[in-house]
C-alpha positions as CSV (number, residue, x, y, z in Angstrom):
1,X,114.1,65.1,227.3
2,X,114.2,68.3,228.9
3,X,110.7,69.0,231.4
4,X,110.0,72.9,230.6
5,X,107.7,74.5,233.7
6,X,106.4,77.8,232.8
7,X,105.7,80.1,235.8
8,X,102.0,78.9,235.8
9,X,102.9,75.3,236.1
10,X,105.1,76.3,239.5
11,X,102.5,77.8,240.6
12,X,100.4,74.6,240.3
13,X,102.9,72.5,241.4
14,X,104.2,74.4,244.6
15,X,102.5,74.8,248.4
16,X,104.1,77.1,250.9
17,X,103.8,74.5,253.9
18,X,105.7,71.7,251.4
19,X,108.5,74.5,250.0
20,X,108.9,75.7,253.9
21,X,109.4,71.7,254.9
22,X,111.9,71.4,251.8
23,X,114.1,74.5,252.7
24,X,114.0,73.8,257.1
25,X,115.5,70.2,256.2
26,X,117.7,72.1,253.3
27,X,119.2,74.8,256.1
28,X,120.2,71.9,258.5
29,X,121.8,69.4,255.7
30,X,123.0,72.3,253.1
31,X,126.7,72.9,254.5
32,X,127.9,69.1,254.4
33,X,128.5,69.9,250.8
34,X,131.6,69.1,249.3
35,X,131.4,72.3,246.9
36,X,130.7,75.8,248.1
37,X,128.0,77.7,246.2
38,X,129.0,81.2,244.6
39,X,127.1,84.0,243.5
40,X,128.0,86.3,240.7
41,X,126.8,89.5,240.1
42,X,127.8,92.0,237.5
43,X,126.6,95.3,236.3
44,X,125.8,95.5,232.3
45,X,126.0,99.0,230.2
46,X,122.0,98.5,230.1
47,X,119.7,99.8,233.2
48,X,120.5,96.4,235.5
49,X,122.5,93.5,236.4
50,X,123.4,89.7,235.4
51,X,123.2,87.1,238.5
52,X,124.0,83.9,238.1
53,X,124.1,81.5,241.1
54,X,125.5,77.6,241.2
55,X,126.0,75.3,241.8
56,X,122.9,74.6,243.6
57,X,124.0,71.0,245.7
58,X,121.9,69.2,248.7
59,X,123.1,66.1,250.1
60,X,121.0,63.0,248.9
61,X,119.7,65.0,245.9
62,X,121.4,63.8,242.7
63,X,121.6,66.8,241.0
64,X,122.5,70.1,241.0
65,X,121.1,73.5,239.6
66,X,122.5,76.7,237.7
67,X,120.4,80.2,237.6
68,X,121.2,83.0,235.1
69,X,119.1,85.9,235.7
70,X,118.3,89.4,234.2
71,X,117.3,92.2,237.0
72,X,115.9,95.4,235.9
73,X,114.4,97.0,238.3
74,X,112.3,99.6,236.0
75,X,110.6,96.0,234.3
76,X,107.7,94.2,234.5
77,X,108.9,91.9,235.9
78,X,111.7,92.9,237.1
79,X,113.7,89.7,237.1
80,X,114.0,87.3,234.5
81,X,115.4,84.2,233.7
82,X,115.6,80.3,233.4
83,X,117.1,78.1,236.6
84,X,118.8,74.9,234.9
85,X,118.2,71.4,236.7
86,X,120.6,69.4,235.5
87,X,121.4,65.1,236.3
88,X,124.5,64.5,238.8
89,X,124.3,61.3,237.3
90,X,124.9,62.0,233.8
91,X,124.9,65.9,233.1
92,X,121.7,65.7,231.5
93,X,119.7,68.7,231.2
94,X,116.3,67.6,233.3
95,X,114.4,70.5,233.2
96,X,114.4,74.5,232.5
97,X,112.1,76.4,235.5
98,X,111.0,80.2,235.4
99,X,113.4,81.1,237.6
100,X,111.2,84.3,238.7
101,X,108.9,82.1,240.1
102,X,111.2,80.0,241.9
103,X,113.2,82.9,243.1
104,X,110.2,84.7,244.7
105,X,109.2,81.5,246.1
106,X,112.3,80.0,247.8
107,X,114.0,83.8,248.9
108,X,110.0,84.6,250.1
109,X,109.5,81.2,252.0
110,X,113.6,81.1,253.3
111,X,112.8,84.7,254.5
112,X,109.6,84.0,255.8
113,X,111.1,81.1,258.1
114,X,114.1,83.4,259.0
115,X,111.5,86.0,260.2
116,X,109.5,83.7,262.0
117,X,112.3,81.7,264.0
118,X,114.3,84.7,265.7
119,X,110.9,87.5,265.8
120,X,109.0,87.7,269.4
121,X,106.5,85.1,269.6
122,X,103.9,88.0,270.3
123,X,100.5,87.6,271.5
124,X,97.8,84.8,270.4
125,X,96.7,87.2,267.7
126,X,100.1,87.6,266.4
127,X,101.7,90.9,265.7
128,X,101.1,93.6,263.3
129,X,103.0,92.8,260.2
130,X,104.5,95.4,257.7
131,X,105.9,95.6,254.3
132,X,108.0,97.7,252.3
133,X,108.2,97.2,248.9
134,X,105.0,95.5,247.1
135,X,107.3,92.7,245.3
136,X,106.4,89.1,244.7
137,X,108.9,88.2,247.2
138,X,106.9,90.0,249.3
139,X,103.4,88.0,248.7
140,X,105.6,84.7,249.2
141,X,106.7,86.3,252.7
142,X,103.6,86.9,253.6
143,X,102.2,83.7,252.9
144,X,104.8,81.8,254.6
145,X,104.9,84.0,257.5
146,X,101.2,83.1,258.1
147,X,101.5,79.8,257.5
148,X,104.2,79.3,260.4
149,X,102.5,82.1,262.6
150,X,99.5,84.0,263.6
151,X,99.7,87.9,262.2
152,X,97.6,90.5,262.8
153,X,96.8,93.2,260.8
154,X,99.2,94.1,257.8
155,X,100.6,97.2,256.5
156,X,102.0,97.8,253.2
157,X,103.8,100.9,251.4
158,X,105.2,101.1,247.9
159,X,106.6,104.1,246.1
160,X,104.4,102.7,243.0
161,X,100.9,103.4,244.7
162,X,98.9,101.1,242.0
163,X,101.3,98.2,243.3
164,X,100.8,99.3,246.7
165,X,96.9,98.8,246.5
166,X,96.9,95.6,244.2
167,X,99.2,93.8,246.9
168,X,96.9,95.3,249.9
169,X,93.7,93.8,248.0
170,X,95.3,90.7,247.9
171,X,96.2,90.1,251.4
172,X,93.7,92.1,253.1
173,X,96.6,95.0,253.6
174,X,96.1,98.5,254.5
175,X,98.2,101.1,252.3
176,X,100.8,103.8,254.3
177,X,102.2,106.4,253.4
178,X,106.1,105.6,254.3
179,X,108.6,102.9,255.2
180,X,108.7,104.9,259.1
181,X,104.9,104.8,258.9
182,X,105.0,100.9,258.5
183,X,108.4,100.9,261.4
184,X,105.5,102.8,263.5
185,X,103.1,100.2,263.7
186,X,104.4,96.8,262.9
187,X,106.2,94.4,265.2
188,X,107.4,93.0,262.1
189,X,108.9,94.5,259.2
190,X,109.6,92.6,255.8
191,X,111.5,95.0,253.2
192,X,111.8,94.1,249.3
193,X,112.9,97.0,247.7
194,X,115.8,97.9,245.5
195,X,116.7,100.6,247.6
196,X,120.7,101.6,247.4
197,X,120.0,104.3,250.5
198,X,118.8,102.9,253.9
199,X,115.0,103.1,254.3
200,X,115.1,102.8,258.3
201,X,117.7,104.2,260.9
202,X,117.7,103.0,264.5
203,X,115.6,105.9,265.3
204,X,112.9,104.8,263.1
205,X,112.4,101.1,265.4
206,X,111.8,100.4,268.6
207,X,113.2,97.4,270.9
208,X,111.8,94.5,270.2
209,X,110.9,94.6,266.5
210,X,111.9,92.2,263.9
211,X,112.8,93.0,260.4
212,X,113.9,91.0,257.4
213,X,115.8,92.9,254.6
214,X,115.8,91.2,251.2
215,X,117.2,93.9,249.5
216,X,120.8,93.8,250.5
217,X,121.4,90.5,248.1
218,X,124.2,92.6,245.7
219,X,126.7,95.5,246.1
220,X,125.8,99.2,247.6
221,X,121.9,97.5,247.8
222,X,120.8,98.9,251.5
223,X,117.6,99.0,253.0
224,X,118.9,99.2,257.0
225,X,121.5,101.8,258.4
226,X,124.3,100.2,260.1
227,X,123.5,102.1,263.3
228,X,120.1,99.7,263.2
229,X,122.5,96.8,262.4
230,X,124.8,97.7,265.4
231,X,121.9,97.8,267.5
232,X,120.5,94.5,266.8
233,X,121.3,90.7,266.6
234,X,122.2,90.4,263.0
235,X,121.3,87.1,261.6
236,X,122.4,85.9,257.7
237,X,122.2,82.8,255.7
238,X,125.8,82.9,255.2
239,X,128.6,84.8,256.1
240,X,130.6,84.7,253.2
241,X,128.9,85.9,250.5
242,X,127.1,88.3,253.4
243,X,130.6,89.7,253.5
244,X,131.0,89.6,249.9
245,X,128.1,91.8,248.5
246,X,125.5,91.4,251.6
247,X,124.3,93.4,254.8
248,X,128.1,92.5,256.4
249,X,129.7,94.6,253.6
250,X,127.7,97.4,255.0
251,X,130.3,100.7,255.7
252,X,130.1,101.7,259.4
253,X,129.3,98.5,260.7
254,X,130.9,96.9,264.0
255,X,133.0,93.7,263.4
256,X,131.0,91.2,265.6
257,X,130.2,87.6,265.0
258,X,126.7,87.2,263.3
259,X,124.9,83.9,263.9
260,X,123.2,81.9,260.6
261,X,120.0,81.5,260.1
262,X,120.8,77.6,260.4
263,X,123.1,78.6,264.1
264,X,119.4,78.9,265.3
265,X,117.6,76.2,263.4
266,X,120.1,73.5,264.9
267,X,120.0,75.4,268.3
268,X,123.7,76.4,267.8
269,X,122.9,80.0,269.0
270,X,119.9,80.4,271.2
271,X,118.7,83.8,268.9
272,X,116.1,86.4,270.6
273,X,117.2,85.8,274.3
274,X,115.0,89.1,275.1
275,X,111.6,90.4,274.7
276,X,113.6,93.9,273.8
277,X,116.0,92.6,271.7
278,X,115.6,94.1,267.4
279,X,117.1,91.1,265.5
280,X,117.5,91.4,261.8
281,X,117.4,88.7,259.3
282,X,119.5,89.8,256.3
283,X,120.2,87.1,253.6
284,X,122.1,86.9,250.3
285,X,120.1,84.0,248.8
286,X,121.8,80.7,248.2
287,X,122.1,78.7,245.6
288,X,121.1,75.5,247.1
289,X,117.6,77.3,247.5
290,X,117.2,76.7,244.1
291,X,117.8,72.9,243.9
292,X,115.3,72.5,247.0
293,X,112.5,74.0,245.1
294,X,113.7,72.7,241.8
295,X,113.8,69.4,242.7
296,X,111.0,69.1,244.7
297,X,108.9,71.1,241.3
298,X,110.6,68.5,239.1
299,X,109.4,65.5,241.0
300,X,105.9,66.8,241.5
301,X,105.7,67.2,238.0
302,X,106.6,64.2,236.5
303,X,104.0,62.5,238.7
304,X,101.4,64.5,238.2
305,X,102.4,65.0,234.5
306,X,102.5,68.6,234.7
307,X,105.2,71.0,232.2
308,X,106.1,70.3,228.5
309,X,109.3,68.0,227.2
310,X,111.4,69.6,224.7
311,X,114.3,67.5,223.3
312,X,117.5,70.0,222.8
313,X,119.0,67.4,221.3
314,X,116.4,67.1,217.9
């Protein structure tokens, strides 16, 4: 029997401070798989793209995950799509996921963790926080980001005003009027937008900010300016497919080598070394990020009975 889990039964199922456990372990254990991930991402003669990601592998987890998505960016949602858990025992199909839940929730929490190890540690209160793009990535950022850390106040701007003010009346946000408005005030700076021309230049920051880009996860996708990118310490989740259709394919910028995220979880590179230092997290999104949550979803339900079985097979 196949487990299907709607996007309200994920959001039963899942707590940020379990999913952020799930991926820290995942980032240190993640590359002593056998089988590389790969991401595929094509354009369609409709108004978006077809991603599909896999296979999703994590030592000691016996299976493995495949993820077809839909992006449109003038929908509502704007991504859609199933992930596929399948047995590494027997091939069995073990459970279909919303996969725009899990998405929002493992790139928002992967982010969130990536924001929060190589940011300045700030004062008690923690620092001003703001966000460009209103997305649901962006609400799982959020949340994860104040799980790990003390914020202070937060900022938000969307070029869809009614988004703007639903996601600041939901996190207690105040509403700006640009992405350098939010640069201006915010130590941190969390962008999720599906921006193709760069939203901030170097002139827009100031030492010792932190932003995290989610938006350069396909081809020509850019939210930073590579004279920014030059000017900070560039962190990604992985080089390869960073180089393939991430922030490191960006035009202009310097060939330098870029630490992981999982270089500074394991201690590899030391990261912010200076209370003036801009660092930039900049991930793809892996497909590995999908079994973590997957897996961890499927378990969880099972025990607590939650989702419906459908049998394919009948």
């Amino acid at each position: 029997m196949t487990l299907l889990l709607t996007r309200n039964d994920l959001e039963t199922l899942l707590d940020p401070a379990d999913c952020l456990a799930a991926l820290r372990e995942a980032f240190h254990t993640a590359g002593a798989s056998p089988v590389p991930g790969q991401r595929v991402v094509t354009g369609l003669p409709f108004p978006g793209t077809a991603t599909a990601l896999f296979p999703g592998l994590l030592p000691g987890v016996e299976a493995y995950t495949v993820k077809v998505n839909a992006k449109f960016p003038g929908a509502r949602p704007a991504l859609r799509g199933v992930v596929c858990l399948f047995s590494g025992v027997d091939g069995a199909l073990l459970a279909l996921l919303d996969s725009a839940t899990v998405t929002a929730w493992r790139t928002g929490l992967a982010a969130a963790l990536g924001t929060h190890l190589p940011a300045s540690p700030g004062t008690s209160s923690g620092a001003t926080v703001g966000v460009i793009g209103a997305s649901a990535q962006a609400d799982l950022m959020v949340r994860g980001l104040r799980t790990l850390r003390p914020c202070g106040p937060l900022l938000v701007h969307d070029l869809d005003p009614e988004r703007a003010a639903a996601f600041a009346a939901r996190h207690d946000a105040r509403v700006v009027t640009s992405p350098q408005a939010v640069a201006a005030e915010a130590g941190i700076v969390l962008l999720a937008t599906w921006s193709r021309t760069p939203l901030l230049h170097l002139a827009d920051t100031r030492p010792g900010q932190h932003l995290t880009t989610l938006g350069a996860d396909e081809p020509d996708k850019r939210e930073l300016a590579a004279d920014l990118l030059d000017a900070a310490l560039l962190v990604v989740d992985d080089h390869e497919l960073a180089a393939a259709t991430g922030t490191l394919a960006t035009p202009g910028l310097a060939d330098t080598a870029v630490p992981t995220l999982t270089d500074l979880l394991t201690g590899a590179h030391p990261g912010r070394t200076s209370p003036g230092t801009r660092t930039v997290y900049a991930p793809v999104g892996l497909p590995w990020q999908d079994l973590a949550l997957s897996w961890l979803a499927h378990e969880q339900a099972r025990e607590r009975g939650v989702g419906r079985d459908f049998d394919f097979l009948g």
